[in-house]
N, CA, C and O atoms as CSV, one atom per row, in Angstrom:
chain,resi,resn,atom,element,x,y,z
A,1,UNK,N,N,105.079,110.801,95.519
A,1,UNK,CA,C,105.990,111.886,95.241
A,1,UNK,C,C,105.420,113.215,95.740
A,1,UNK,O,O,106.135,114.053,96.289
A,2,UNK,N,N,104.240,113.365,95.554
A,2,UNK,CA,C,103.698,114.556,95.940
A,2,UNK,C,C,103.341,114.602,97.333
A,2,UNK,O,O,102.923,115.721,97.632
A,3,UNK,N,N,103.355,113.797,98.283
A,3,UNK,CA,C,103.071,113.653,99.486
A,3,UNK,C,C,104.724,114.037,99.984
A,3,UNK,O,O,104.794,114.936,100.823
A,4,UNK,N,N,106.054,113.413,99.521
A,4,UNK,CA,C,106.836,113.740,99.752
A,4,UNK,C,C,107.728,115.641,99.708
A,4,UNK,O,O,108.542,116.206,100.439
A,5,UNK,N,N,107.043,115.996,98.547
A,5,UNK,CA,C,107.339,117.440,98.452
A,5,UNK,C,C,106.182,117.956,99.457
A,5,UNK,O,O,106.673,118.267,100.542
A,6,UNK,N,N,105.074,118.094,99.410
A,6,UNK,CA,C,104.168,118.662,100.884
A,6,UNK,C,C,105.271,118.427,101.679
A,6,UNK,O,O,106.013,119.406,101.755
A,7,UNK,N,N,105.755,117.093,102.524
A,7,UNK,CA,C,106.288,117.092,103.556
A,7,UNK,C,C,107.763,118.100,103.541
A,7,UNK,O,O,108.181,118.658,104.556
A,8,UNK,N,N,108.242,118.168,102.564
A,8,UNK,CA,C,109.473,118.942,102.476
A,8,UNK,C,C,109.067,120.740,102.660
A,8,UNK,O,O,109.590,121.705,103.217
A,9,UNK,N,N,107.988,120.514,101.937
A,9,UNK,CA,C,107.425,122.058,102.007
A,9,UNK,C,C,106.916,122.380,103.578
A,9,UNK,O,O,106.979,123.509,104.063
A,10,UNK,N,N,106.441,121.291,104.238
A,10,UNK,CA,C,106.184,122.010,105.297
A,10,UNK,C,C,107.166,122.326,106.570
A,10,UNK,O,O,106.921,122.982,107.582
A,11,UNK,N,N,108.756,121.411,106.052
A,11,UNK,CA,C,109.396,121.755,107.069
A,11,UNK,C,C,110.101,122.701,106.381
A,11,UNK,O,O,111.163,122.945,106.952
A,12,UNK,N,N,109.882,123.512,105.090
A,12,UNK,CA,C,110.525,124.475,104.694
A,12,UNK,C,C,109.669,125.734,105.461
A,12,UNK,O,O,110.305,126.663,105.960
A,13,UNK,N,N,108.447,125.705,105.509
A,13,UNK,CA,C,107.668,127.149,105.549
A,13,UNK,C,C,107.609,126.968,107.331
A,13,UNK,O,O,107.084,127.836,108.029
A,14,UNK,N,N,108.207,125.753,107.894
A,14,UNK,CA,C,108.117,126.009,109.643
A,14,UNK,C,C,106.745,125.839,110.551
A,14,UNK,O,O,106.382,126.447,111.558
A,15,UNK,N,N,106.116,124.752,109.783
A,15,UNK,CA,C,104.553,124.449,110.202
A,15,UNK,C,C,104.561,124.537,111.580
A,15,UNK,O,O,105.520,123.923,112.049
A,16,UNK,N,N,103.656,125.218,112.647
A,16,UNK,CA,C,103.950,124.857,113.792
A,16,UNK,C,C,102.599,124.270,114.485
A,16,UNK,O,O,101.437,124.455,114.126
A,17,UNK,N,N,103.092,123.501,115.590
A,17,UNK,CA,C,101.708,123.126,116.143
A,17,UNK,C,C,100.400,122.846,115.903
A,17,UNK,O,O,99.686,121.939,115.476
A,18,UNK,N,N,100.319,124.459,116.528
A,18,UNK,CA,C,98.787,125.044,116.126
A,18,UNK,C,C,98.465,125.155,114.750
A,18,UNK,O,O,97.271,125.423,114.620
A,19,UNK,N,N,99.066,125.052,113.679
A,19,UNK,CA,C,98.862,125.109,112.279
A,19,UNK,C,C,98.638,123.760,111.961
A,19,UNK,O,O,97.790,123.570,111.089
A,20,UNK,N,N,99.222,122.708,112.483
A,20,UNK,CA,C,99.348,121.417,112.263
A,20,UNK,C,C,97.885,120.856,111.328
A,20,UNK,O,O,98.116,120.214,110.304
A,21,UNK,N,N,96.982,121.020,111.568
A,21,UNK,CA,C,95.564,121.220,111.482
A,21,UNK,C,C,95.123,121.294,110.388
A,21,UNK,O,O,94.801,120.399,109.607
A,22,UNK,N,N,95.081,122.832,110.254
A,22,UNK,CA,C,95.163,122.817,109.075
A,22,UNK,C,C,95.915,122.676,107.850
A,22,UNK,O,O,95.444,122.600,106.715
A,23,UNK,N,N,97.099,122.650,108.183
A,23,UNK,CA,C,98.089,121.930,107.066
A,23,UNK,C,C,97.678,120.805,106.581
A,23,UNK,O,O,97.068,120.704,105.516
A,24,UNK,N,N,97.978,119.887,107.316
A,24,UNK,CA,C,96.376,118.550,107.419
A,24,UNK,C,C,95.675,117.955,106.331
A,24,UNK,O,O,95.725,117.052,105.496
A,25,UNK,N,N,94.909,119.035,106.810
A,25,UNK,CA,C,93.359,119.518,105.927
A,25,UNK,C,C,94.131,119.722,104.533
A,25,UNK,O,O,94.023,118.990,103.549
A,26,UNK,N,N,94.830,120.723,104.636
A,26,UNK,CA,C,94.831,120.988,102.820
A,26,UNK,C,C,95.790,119.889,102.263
A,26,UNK,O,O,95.340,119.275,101.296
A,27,UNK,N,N,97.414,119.421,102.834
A,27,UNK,CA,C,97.438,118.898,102.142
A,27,UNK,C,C,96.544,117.420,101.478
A,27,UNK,O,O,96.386,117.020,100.324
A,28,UNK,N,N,96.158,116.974,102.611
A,28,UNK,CA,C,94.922,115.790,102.586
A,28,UNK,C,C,93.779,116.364,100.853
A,28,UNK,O,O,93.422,115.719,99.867
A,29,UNK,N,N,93.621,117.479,101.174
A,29,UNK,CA,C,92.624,117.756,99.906
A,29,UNK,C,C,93.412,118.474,98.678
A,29,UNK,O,O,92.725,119.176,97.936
A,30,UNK,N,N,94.453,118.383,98.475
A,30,UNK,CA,C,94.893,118.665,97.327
A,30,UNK,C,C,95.691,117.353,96.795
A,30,UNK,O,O,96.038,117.339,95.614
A,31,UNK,N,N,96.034,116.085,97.765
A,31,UNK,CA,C,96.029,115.152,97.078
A,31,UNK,C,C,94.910,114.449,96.639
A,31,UNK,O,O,95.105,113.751,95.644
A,32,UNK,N,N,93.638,114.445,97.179
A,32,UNK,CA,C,92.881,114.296,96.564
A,32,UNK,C,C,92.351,114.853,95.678
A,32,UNK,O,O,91.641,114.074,95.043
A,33,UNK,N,N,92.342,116.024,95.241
A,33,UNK,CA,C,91.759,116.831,94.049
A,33,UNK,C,C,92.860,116.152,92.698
A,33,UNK,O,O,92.455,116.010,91.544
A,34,UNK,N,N,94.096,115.845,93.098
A,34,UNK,CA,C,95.239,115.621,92.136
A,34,UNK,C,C,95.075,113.957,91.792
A,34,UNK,O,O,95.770,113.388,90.950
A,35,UNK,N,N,94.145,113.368,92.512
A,35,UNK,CA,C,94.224,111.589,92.806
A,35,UNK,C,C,93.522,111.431,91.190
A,35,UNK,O,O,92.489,111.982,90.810
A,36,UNK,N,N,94.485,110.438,90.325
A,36,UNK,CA,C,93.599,110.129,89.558
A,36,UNK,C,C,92.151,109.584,89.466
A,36,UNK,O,O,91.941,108.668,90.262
A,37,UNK,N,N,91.078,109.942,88.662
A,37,UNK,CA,C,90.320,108.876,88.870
A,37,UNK,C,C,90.282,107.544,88.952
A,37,UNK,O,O,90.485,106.994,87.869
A,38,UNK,N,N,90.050,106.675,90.064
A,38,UNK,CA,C,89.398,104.807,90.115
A,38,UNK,C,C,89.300,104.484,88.285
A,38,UNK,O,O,89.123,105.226,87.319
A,39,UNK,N,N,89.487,103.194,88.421
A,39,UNK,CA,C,89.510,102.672,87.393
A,39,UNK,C,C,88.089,102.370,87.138
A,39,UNK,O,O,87.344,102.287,88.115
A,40,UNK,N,N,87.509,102.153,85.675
A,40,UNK,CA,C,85.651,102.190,85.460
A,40,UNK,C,C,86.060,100.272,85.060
A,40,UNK,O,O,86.810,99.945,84.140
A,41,UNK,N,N,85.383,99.307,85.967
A,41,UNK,CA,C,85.225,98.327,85.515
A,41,UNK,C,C,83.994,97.771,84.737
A,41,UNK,O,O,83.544,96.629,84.829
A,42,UNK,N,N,83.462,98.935,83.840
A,42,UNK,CA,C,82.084,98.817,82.991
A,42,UNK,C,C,81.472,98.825,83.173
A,42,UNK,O,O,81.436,99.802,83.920
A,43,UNK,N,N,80.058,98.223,83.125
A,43,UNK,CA,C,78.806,98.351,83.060
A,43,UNK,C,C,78.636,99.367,84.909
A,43,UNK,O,O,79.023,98.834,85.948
A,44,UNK,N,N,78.235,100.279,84.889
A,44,UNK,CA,C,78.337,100.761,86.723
A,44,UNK,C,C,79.413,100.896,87.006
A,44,UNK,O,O,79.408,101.793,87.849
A,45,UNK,N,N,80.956,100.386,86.752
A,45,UNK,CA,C,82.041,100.488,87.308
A,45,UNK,C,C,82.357,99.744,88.552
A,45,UNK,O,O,83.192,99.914,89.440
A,46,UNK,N,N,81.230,98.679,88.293
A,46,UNK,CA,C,81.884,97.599,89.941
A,46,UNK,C,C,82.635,96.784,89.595
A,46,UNK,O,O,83.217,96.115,90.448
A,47,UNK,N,N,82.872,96.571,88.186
A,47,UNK,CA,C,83.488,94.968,87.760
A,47,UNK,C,C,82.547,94.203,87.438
A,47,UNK,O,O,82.873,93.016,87.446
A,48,UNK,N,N,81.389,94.438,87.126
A,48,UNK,CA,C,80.324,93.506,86.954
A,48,UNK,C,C,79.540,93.811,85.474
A,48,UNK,O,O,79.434,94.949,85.017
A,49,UNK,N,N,79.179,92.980,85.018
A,49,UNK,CA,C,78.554,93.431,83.485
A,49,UNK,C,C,77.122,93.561,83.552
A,49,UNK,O,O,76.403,93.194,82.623
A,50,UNK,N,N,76.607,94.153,84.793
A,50,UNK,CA,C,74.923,94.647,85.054
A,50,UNK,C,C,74.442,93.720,86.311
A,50,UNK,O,O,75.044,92.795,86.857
A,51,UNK,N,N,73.320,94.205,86.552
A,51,UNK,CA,C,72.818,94.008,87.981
A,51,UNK,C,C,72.844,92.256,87.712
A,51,UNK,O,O,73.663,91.782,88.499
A,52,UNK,N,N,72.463,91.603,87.199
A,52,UNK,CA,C,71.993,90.167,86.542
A,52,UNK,C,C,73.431,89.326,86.723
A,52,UNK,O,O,73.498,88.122,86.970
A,53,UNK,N,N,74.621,90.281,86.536
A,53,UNK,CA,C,76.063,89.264,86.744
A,53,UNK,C,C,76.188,88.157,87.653
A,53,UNK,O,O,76.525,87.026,87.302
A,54,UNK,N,N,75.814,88.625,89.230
A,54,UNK,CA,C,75.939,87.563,90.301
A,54,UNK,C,C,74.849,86.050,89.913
A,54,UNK,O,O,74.579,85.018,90.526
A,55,UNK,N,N,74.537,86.522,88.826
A,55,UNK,CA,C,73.584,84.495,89.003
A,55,UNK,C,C,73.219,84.136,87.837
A,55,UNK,O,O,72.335,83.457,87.315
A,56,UNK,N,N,74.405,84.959,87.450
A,56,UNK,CA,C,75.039,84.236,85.817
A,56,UNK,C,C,74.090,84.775,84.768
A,56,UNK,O,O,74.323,84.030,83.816
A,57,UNK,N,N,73.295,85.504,84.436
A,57,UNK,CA,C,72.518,85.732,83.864
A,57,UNK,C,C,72.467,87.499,83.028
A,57,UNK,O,O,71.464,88.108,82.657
A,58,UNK,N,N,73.866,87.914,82.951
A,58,UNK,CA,C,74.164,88.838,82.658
A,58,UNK,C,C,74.010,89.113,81.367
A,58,UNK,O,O,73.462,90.196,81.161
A,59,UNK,N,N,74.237,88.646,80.653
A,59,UNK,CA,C,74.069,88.674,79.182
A,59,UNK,C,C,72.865,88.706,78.659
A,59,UNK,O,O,72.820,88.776,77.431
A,60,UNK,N,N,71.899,88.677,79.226
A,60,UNK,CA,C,70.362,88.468,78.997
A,60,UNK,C,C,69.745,89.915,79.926
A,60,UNK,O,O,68.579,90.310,79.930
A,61,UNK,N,N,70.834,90.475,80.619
A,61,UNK,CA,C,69.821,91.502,81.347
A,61,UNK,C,C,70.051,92.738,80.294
A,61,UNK,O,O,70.886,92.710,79.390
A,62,UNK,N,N,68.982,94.045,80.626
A,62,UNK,CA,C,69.400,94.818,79.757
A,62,UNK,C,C,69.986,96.021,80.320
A,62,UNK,O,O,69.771,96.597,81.386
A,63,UNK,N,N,70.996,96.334,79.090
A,63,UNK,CA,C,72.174,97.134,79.478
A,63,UNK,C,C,71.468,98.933,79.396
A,63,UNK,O,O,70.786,99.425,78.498
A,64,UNK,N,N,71.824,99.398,80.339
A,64,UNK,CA,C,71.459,100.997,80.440
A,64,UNK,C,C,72.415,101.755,79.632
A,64,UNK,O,O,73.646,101.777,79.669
A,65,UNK,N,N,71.438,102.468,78.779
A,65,UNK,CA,C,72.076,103.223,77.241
A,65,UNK,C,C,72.850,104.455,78.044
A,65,UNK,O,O,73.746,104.857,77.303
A,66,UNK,N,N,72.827,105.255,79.385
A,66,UNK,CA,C,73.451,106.308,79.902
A,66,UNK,C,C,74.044,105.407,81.348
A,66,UNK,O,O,73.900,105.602,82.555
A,67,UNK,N,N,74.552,104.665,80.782
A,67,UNK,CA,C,75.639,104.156,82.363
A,67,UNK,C,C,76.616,104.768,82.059
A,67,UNK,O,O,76.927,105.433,83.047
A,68,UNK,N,N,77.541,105.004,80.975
A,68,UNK,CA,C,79.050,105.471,80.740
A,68,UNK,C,C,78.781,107.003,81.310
A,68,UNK,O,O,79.458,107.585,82.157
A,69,UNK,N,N,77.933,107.361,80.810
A,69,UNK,CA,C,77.618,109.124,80.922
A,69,UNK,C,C,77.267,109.653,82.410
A,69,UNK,O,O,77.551,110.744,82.904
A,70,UNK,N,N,76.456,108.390,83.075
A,70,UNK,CA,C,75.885,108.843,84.452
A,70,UNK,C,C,77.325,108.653,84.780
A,70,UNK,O,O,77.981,109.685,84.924
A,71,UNK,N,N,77.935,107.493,84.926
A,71,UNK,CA,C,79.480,107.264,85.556
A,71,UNK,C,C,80.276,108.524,85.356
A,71,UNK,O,O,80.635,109.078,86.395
A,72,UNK,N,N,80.687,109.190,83.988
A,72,UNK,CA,C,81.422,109.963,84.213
A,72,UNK,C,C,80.274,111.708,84.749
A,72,UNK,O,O,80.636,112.878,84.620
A,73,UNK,N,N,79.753,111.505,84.969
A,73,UNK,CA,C,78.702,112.808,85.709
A,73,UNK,C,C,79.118,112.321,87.378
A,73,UNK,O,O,79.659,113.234,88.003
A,74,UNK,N,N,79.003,111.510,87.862
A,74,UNK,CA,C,79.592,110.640,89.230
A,74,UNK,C,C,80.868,111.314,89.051
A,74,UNK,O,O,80.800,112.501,89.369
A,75,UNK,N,N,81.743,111.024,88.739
A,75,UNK,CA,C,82.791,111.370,88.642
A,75,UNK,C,C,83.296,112.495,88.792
A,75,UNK,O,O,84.045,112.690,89.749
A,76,UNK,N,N,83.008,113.496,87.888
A,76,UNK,CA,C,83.007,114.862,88.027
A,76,UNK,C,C,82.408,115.675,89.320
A,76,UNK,O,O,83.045,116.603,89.817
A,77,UNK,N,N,81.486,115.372,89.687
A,77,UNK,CA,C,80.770,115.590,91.030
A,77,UNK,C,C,81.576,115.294,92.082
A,77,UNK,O,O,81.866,116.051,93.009
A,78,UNK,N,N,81.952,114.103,91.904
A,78,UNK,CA,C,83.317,113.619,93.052
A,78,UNK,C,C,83.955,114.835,93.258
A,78,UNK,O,O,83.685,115.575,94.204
A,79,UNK,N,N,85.153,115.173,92.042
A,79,UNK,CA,C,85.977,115.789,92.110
A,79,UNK,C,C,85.527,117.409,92.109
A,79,UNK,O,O,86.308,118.354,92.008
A,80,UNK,N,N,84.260,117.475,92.230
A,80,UNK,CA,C,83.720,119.166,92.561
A,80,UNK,C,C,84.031,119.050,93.846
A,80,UNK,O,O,84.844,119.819,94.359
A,81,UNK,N,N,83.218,117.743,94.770
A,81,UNK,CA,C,83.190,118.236,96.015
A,81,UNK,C,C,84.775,118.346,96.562
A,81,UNK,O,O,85.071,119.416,97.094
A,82,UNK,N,N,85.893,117.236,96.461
A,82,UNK,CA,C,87.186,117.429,96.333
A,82,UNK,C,C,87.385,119.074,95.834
A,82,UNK,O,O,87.888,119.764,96.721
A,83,UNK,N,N,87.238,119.414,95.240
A,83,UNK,CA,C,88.037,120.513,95.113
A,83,UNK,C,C,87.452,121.773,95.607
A,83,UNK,O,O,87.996,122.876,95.649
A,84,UNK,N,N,85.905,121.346,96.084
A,84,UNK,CA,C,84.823,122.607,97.076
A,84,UNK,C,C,86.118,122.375,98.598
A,84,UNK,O,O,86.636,123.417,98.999
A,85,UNK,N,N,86.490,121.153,99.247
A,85,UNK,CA,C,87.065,120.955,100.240
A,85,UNK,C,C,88.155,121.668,100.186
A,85,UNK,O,O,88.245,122.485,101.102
A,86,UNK,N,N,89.373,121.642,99.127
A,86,UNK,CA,C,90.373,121.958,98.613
A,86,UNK,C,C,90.244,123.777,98.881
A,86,UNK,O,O,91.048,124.419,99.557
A,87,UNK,N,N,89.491,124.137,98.436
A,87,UNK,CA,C,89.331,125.783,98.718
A,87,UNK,C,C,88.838,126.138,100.058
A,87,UNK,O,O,89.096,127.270,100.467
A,88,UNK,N,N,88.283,125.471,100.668
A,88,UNK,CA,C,87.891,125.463,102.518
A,88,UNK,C,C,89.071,125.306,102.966
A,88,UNK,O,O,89.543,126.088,103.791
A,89,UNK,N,N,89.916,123.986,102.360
A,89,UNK,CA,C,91.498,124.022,103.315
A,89,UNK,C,C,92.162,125.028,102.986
A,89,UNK,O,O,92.703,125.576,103.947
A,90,UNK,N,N,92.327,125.463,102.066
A,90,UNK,CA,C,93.058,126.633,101.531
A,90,UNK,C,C,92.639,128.030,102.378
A,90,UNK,O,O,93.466,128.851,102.776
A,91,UNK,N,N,91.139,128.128,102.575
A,91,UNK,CA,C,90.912,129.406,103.296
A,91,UNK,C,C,91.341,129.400,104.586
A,91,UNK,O,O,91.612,130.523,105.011
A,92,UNK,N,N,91.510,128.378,105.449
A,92,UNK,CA,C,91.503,127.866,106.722
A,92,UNK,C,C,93.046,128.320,107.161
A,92,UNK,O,O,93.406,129.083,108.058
A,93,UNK,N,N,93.806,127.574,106.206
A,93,UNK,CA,C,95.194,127.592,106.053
A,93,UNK,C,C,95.956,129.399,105.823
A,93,UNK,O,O,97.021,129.774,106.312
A,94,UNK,N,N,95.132,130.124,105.062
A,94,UNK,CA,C,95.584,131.304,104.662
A,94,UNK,C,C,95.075,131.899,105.946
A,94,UNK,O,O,94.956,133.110,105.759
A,95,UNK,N,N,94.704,131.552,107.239
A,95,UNK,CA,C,94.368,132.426,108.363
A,95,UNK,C,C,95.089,131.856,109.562
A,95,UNK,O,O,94.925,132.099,110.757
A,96,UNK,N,N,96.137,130.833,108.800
A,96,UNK,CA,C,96.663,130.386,110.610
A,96,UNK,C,C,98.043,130.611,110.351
A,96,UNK,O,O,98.859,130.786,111.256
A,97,UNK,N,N,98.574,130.613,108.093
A,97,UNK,CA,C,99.966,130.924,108.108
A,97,UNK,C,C,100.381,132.449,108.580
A,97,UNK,O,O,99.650,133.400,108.302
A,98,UNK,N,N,101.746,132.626,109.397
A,98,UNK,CA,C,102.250,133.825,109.108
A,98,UNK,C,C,102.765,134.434,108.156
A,98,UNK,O,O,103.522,133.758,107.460
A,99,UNK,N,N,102.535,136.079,107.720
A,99,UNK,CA,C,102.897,136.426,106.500
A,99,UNK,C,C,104.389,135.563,106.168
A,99,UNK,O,O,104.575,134.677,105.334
A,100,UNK,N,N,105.072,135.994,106.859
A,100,UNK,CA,C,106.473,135.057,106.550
A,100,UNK,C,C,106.710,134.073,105.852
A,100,UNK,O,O,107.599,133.827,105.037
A,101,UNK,N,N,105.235,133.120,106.492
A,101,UNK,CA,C,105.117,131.449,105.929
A,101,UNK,C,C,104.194,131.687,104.746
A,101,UNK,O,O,104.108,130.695,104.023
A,102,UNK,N,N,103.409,132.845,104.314
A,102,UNK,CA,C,103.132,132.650,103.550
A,102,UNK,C,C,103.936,133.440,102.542
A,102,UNK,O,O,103.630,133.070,101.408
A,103,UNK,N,N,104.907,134.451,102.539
A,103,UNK,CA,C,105.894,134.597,101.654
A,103,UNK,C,C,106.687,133.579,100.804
A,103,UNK,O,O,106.950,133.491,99.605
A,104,UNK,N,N,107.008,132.729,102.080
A,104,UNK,CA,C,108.069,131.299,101.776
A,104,UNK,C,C,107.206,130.177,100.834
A,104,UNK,O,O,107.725,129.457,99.981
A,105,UNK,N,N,105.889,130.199,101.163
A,105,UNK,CA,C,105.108,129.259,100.739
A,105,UNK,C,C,104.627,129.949,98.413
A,105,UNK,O,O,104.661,129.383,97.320
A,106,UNK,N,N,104.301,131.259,98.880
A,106,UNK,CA,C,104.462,131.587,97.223
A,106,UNK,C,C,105.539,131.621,96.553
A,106,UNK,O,O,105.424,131.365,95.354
A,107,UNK,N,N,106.401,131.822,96.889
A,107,UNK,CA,C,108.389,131.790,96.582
A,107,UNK,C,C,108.876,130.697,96.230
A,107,UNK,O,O,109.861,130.568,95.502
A,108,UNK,N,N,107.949,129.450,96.926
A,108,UNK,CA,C,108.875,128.142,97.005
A,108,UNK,C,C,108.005,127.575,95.587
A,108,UNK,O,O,106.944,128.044,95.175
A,109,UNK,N,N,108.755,126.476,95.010
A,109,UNK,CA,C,108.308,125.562,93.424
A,109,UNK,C,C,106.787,125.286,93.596
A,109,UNK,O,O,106.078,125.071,94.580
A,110,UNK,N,N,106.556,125.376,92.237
A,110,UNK,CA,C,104.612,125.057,92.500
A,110,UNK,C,C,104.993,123.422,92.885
A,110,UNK,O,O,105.981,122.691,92.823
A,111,UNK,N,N,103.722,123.343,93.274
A,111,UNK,CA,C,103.924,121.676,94.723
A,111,UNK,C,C,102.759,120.616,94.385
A,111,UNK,O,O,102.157,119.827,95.114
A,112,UNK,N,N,102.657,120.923,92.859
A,112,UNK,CA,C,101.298,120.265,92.136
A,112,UNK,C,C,102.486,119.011,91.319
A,112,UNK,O,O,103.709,119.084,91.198
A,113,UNK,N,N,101.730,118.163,90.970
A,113,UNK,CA,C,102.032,116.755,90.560
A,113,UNK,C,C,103.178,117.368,89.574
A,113,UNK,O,O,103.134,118.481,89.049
A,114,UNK,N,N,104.051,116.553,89.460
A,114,UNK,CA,C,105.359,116.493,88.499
A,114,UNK,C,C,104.649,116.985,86.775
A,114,UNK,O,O,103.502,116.794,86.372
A,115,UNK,N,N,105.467,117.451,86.265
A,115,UNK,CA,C,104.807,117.431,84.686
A,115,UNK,C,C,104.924,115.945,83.933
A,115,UNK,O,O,105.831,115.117,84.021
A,116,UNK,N,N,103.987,115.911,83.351
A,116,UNK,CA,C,103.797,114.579,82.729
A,116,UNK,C,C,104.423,114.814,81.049
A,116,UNK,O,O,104.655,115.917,80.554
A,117,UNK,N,N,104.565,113.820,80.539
A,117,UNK,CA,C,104.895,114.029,78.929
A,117,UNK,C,C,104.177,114.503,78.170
A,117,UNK,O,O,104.402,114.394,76.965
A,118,UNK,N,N,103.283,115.057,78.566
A,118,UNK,CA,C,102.425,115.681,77.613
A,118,UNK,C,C,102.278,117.538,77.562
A,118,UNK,O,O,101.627,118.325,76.875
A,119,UNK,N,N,103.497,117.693,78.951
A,119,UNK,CA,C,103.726,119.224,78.766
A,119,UNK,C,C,105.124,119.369,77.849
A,119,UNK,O,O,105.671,120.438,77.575
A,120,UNK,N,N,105.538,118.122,77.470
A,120,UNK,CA,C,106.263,118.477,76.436
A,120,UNK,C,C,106.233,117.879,74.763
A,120,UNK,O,O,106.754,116.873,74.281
A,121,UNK,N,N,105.342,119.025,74.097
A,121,UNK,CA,C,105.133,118.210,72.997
A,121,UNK,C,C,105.758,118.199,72.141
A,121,UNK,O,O,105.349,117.566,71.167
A,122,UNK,N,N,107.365,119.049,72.043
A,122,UNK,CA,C,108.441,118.731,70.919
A,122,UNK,C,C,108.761,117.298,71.224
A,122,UNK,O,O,108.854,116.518,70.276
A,123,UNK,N,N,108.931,116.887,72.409
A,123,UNK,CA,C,109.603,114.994,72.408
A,123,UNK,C,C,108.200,114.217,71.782
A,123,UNK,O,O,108.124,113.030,72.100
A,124,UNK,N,N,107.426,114.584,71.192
A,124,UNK,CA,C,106.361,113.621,70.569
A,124,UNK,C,C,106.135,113.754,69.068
A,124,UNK,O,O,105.631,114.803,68.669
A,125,UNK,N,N,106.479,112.732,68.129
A,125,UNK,CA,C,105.827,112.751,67.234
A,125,UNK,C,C,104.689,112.898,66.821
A,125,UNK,O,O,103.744,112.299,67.335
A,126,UNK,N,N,104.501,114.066,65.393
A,126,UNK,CA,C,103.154,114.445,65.064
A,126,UNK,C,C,103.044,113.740,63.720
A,126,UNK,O,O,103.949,113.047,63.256
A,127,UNK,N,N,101.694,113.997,63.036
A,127,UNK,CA,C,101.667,113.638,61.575
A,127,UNK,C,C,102.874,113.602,60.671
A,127,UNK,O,O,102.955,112.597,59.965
A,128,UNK,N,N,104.251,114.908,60.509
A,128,UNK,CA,C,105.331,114.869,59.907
A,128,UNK,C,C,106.218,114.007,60.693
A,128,UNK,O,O,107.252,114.293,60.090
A,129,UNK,N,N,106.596,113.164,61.587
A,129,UNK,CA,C,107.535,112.193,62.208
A,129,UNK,C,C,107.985,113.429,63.545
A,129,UNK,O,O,107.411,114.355,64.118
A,130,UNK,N,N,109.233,112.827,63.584
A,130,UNK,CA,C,109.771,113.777,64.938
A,130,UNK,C,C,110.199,114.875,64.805
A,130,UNK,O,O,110.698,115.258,63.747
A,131,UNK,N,N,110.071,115.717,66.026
A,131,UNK,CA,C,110.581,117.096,65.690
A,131,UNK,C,C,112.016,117.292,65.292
A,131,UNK,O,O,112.935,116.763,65.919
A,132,UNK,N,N,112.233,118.216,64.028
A,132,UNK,CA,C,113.431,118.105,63.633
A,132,UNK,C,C,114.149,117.425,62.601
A,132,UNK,O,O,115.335,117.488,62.278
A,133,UNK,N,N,113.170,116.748,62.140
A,133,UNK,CA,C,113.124,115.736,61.043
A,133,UNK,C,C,112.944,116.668,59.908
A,133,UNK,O,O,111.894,116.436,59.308
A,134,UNK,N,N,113.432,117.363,59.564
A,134,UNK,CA,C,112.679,118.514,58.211
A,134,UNK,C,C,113.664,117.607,56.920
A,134,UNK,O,O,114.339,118.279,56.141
A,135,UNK,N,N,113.653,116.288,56.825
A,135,UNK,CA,C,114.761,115.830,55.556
A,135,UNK,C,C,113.504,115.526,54.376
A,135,UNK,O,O,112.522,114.816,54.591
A,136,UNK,N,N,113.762,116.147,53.270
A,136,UNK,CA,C,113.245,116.113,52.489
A,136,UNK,C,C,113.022,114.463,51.851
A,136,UNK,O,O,111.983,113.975,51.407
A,137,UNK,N,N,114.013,114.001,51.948
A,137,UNK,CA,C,114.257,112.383,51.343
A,137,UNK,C,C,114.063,111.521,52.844
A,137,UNK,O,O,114.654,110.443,52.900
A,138,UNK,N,N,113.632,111.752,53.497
A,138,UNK,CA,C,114.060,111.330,55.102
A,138,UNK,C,C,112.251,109.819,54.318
A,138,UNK,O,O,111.244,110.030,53.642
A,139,UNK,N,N,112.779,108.674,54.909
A,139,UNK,CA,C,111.997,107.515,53.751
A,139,UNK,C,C,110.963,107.262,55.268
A,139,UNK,O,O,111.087,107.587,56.449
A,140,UNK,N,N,109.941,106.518,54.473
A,140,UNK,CA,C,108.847,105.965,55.572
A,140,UNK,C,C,109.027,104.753,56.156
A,140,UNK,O,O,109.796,104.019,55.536
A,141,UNK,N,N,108.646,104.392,56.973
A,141,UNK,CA,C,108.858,103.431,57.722
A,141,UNK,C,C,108.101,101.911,57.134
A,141,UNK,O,O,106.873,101.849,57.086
A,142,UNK,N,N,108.878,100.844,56.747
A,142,UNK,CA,C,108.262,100.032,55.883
A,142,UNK,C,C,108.115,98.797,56.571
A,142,UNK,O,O,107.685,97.922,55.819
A,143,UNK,N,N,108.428,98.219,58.350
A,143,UNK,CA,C,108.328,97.980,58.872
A,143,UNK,C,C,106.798,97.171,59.436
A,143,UNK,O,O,106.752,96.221,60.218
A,144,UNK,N,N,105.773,97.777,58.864
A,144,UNK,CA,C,104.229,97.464,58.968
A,144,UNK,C,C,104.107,98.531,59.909
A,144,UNK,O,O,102.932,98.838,59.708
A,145,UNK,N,N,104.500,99.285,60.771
A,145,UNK,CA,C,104.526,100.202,61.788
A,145,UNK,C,C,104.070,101.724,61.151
A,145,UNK,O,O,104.740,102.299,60.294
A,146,UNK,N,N,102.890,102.230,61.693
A,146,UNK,CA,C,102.742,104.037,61.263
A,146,UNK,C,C,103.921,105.064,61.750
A,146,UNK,O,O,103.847,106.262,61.479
């Protein structure tokens, strides 16, 4: 979806040619800054339950007390350098658009991932049930369900 609005955006702002380039560049690094993280398949995140897995002997090797923590430190680092790139395309880009294109380009809808359900937190039930629910007699759910 977001590859599809870039592409709409760039035949809105009139990418030409010589810009081609760097357009490129940024959008390439702002889908990656936006890419969720890879999935962690545990122990290291290879899918494997420690170095010892391949010859069956996994369960007997011993497990490193900072693998979850180094993994997500990996992680974060990833997405520094992603988003160190992300501001290089961005500078690159702010010297080849014309003011024009870059008028059209601040004017036009922010071009970042769709909002997710969690920018709307009246559609979510909290501790009191759903929003709007203010019934004094309004009964609990007896269902086995919270």
């Amino acid at each position: 979806m977001l590859a599809a609005r870039l592409a709409t955006l760039e035949t809105r702002i009139g990418v030409r040619s010589e810009q081609l380039d760097a357009w490129r560049d940024y959008t390439s690094a702002l889908q990656a800054v936006l890419a969720p993280p890879g999935p962690d398949h545990g122990f290291g995140g290879s899918g494997h339950r420690g170095p010892a897995a391949e010859d069956g002997k996994a369960d007997q090797a011993p497990r490193d007390p900072f693998a979850l923590q180094e993994g997500l430190a990996d992680n974060v680092i990833e997405r520094a350098v992603a988003a160190t790139k992300l501001k290089d395309a961005i500078s690159a880009l702010r010297t080849k658009l014309t003011p024009e294109q870059l008028e059209i380009l601040a004017s036009a809808e922010p071009h970042g991932p769709p909002p997710g359900p969690w920018d709307h937190p009246p559609e979510a039930a909290g501790p009191g049930g759903l929003p709007g629910n203010d019934s004094p007699d309004a009964l609990p759910r007896t269902d086995g369900q919270l």
